[in-house]
N, C-alpha and C positions, 0 to 999 in steps of 0.2 A: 591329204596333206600336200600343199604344191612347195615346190624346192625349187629353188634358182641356184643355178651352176654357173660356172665359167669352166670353156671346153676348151683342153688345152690338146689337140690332135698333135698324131708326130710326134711323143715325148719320149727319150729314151729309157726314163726311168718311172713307170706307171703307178702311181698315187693319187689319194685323196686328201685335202689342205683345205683350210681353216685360214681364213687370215684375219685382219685386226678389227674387220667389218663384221664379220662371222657371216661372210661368205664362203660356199664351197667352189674350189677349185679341183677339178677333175684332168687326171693327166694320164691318158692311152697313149698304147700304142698306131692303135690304126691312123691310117690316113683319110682327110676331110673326102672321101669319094665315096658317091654310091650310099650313102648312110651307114658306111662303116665306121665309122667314128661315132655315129650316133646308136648305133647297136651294143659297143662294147662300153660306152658310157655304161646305156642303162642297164647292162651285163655287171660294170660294179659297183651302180647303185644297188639293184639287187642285192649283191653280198656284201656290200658296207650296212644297209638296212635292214638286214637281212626278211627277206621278203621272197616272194616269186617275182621271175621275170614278169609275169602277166598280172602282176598287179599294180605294176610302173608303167606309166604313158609319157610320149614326151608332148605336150601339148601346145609348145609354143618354141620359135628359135632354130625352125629344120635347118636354116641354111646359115647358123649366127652363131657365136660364139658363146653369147648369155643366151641358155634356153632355159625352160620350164618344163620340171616334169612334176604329175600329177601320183603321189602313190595311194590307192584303194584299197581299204581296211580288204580284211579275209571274210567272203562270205558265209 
């Protein structure tokens, strides 16, 4: 199943949003450096999905705000 987020790095207050598009908005704390923002993204995709870390990829959006992750049914 692929997801389309909007990555909201830096946020004080860390949540997942819904808006009127019925897009997800993702809001960490980490900062856009190093793929740490993009770590703890799929850290709570994970647990909003609840799923394994290792069954979320992020496939598209390394350096971008709108990315794409891929989640893999359980072997």
């Amino acid at each position: 199943m692929k997801i389309n987020i909007v990555a909201h790095p830096n946020s004080k207050n860390p949540r997942i949003e819904r808006d009127l598009l019925d897009s997800l908005h993702v809001y960490v704390n980490a900062p856009p450096l190093e793929g740490r923002a993009n770590k703890e993204i799929l850290e709570t995709l994970a647990s909003y999905f609840k799923v394994k870390k290792s069954q979320i990829e992020l496939t598209s959006g390394f350096k971008s705000k709108n990315k794409t992750f891929q989640i893999n049914p359980t072997p």
